[in-house]
C-alpha positions as CSV (number, residue, x, y, z in Angstrom):
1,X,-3.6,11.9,21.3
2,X,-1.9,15.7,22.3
3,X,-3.8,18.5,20.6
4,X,-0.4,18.4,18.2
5,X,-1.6,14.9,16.8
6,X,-4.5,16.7,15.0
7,X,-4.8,14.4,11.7
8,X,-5.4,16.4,8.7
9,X,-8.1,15.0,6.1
10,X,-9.3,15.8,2.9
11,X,-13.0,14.6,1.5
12,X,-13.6,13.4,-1.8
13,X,-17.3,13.1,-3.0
14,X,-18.8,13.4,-6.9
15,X,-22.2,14.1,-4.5
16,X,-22.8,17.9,-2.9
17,X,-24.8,16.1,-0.4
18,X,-22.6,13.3,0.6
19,X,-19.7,15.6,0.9
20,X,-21.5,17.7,3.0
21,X,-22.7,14.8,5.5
22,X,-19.0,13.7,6.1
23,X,-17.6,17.2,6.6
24,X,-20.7,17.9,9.0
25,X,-19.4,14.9,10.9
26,X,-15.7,15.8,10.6
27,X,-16.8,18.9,12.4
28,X,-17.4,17.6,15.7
29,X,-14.2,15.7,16.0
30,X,-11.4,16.7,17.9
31,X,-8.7,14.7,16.5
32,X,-9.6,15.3,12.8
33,X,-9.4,18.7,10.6
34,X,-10.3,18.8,7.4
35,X,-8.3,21.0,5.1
36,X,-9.8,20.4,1.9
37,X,-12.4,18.6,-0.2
38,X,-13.0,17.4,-4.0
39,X,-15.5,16.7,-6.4
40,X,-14.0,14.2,-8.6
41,X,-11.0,11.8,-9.1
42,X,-8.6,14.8,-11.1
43,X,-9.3,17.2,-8.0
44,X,-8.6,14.3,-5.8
45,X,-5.4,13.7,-7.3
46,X,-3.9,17.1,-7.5
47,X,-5.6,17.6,-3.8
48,X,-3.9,15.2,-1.8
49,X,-0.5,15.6,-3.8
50,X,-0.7,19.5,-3.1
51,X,-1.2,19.3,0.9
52,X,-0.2,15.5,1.5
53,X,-3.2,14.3,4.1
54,X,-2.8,12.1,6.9
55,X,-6.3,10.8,6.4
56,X,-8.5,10.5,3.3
57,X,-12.5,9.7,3.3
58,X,-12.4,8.0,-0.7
59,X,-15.8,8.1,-1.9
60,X,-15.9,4.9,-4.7
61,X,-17.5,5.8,-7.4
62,X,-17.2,9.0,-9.1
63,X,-17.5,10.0,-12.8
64,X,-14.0,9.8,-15.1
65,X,-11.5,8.9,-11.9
66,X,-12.9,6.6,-9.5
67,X,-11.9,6.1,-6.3
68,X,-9.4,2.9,-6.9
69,X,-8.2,4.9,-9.9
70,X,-7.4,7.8,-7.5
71,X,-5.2,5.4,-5.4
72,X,-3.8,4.2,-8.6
73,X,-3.1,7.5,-10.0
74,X,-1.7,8.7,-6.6
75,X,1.6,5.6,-6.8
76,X,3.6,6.1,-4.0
77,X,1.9,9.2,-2.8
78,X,-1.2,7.6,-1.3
79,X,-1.3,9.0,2.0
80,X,-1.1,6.2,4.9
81,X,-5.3,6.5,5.9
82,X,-7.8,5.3,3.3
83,X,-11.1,5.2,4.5
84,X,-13.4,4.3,1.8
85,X,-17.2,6.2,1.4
86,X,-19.6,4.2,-0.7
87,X,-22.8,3.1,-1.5
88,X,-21.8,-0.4,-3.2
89,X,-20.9,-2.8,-0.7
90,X,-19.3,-5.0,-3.7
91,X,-16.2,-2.7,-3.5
92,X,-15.5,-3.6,0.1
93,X,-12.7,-6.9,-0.5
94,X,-10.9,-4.5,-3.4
95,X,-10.9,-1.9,-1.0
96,X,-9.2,-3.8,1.6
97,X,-7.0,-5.2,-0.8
98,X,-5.5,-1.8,-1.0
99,X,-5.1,-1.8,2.9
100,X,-7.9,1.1,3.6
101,X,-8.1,1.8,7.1
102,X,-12.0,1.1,7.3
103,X,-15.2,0.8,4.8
104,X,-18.2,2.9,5.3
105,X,-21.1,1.7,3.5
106,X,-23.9,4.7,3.0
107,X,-26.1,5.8,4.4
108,X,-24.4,5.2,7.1
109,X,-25.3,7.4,10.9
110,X,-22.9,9.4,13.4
111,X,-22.2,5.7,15.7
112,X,-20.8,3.9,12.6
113,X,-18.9,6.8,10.6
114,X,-17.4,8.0,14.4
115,X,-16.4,4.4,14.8
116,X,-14.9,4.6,12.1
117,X,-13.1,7.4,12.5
118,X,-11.6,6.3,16.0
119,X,-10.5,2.9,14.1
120,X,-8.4,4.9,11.6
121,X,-6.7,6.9,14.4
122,X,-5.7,4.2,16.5
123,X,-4.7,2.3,13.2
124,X,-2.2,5.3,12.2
125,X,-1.6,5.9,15.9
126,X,0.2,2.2,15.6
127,X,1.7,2.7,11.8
128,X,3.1,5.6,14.1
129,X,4.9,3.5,16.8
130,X,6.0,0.9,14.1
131,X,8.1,4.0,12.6
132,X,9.4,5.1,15.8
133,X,10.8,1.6,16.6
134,X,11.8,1.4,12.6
135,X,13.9,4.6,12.0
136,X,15.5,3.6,16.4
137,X,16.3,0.4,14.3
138,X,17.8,1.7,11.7
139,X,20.2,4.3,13.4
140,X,21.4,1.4,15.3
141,X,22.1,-0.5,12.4
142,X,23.9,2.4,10.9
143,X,26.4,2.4,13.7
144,X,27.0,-1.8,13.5
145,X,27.6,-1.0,9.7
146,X,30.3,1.1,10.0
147,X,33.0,-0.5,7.2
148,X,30.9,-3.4,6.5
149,X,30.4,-4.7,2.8
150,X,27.3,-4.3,0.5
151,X,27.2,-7.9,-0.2
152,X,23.4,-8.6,1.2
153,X,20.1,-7.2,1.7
154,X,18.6,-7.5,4.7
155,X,15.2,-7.0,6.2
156,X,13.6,-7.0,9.2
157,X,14.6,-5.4,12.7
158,X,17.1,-3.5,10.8
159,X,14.9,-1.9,8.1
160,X,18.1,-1.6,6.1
161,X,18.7,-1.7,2.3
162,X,21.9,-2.2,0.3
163,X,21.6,-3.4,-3.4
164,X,25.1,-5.1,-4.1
165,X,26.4,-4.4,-7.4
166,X,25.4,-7.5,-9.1
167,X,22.2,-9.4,-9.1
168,X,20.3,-10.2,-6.0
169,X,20.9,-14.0,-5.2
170,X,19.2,-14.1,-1.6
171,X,18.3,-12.2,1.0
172,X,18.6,-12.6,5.1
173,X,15.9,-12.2,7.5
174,X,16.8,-10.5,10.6
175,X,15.2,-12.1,13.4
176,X,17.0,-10.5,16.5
177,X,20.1,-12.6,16.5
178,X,18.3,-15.1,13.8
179,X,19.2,-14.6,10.1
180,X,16.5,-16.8,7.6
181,X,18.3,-17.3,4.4
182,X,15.9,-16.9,1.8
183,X,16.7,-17.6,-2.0
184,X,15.6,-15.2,-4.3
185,X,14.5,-17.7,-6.7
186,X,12.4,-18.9,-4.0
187,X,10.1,-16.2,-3.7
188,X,6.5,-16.6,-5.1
189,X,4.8,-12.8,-4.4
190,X,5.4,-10.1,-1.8
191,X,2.7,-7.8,-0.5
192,X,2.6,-5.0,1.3
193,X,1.2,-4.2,4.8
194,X,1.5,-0.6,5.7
195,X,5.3,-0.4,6.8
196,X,6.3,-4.1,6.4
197,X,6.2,-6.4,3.7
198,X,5.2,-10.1,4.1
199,X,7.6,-12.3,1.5
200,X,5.3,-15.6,0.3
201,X,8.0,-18.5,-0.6
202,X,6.2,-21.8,-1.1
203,X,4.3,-22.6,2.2
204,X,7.0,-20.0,4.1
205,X,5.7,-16.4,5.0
206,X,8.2,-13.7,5.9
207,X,7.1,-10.5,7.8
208,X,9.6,-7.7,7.6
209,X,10.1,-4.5,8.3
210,X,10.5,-3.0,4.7
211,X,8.7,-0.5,1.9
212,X,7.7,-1.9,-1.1
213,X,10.0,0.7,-3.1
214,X,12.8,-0.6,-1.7
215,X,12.3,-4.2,-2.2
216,X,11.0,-3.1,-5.9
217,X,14.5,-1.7,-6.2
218,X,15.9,-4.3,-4.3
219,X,14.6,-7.1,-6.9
220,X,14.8,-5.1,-9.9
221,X,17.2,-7.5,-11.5
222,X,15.4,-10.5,-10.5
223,X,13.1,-11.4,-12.9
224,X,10.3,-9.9,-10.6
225,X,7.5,-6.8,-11.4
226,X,5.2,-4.8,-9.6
227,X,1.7,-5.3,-10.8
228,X,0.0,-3.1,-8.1
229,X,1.4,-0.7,-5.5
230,X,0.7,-3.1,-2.6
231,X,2.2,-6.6,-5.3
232,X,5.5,-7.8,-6.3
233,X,5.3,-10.7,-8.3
234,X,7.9,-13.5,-9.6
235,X,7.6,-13.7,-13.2
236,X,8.1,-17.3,-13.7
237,X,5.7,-18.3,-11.3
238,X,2.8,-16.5,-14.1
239,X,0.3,-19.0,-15.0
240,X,-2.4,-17.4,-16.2
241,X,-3.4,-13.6,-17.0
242,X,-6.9,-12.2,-17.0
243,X,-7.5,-9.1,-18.9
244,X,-10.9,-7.1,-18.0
245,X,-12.6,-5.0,-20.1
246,X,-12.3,-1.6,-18.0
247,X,-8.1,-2.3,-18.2
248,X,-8.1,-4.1,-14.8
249,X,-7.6,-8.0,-14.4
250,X,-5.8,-10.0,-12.3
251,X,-2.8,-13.0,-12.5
252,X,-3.0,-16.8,-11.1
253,X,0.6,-18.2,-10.1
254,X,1.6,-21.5,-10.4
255,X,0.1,-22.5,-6.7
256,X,-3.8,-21.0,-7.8
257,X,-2.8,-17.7,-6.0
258,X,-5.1,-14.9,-7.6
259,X,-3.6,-11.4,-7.5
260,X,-4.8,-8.4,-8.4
261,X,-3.3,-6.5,-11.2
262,X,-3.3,-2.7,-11.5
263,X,-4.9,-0.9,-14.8
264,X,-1.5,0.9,-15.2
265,X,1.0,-2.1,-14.9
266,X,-0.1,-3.9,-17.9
267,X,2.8,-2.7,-19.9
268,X,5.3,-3.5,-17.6
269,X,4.1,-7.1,-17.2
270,X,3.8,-7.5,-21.1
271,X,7.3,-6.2,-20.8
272,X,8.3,-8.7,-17.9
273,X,6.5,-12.1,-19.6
274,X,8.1,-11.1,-23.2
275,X,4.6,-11.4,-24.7
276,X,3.8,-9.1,-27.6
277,X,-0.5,-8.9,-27.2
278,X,-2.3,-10.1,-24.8
């Protein structure tokens, strides 16, 4: 990395002590700067909207707002490096399930939390690249598209999106010269994976080049929702709904598939099944 590639970080710790270990470590990194710290989830929030990190060390749980409620709160703002603080190694497959750069279980010593810290560069080092090669993609695309018609979206090497004025019937999946029709109907789930999105139909899996926003938008008319930043589901392919008591809960699909469902996307998947109480 060039002394420009300086990642800015903000830490977020309920515990004076814990804070104060990561931010001792912080300070002998190079490649990291810390530009400001909280004590709870609400500070958190307002924090990382305010000055927009590159790289956040999430401490779990914390009192009111905890850490997955943070990321929750946060929508599309969750800056691109999670890395997850904690004492409870219980949280560690939810926390991947968001795509966190790394897990740091406490009390943890300089080897592992510098590890750590070298992983989550080189991972957004990489995210990085992808966006080079994404937005190089895309201005080529622009040019092919001069006078073409919005009749189809598609995704892949040309990171483009054009959302035809009547509903979404199928989408193409650029392959280089290689277009994968792909019914709309057909798709079971998407998920997200930093700057692509992998498209589950059936047995079929789909890596493209795309932001969950846009396939959100995309699909909007489709009879799909968005149960979690990082989920788009196919409504008809619901089976069954569990309900937690802290608000959380999670869906099964047709095919046993278990997703995770977000504490604030309840209403818009009572809303998208037609049920009135669940």
């Amino acid at each position: 990395m060039a002394a420009t590639d300086v990642l800015r970080a903000v830490v977020v710790d309920d515990e004076p002590n814990a804070r104060e270990v990561v931010l001792t470590l912080l300070a002998s990194s190079k490649w990291v700067r810390v530009i400001g710290e909280a004590s709870n989830g609400a500070e958190a929030v307002d924090l990382i909207r305010r000055e927009k990190p590159d790289l956040v060390f999430l401490d779990v749980q914390m009192p009111d707002l905890d850490g997955f409620g943070v990321i929750e709160a946060l929508g599309d703002e969750v800056p691109r490096g999670i890395v997850f603080v904690t004492a409870h190694d219980e949280h560690a497959i939810r926390a991947f399930d968001l795509h966190a750069l790394d897990y740091v279980l406490k009390p943890f010593g300089r080897p592992r939390f510098e590890a750590a810290v070298s992983r989550a560069i080189e991972r957004l080092q990489a995210l990085d690249a992808l966006s080079l090669q994404r937005t190089l993609a895309s201005m080529a695309d622009d040019r092919r598209a001069v006078g073409e018609a919005a009749a189809e979206l598609y995704l892949g090497d040309s990171a483009r999106v054009e959302v035809p004025p009547t509903r979404l019937r199928r989408i193409g999946v650029r392959n280089g010269s290689k277009i994968t029709v792909v019914d709309i109907d057909a798709i079971d789930w998407v998920e997200a994976s930093g700057d692509y999105a992998r498209i589950h139909t059936g047995k079929a899996r789909h890596l493209v080049l795309q932001r969950m926003h846009a396939l959100e938008q995309a699909l909007d008319d489709g009879g799909f929702v968005r149960i979690h930043r990082s989920i788009i589901v196919n409504v008809a392919r619901i089976r069954e709904l569990h309900r937690e008591p802290d608000g959380g809960g999670s869906i099964v699909l047709s095919d046993g598939v278990q997703l995770r469902v977000a504490r604030g996307r309840w209403e818009a998947l009572q809303e998208a099944l037609e049920i009135r109480d669940f």
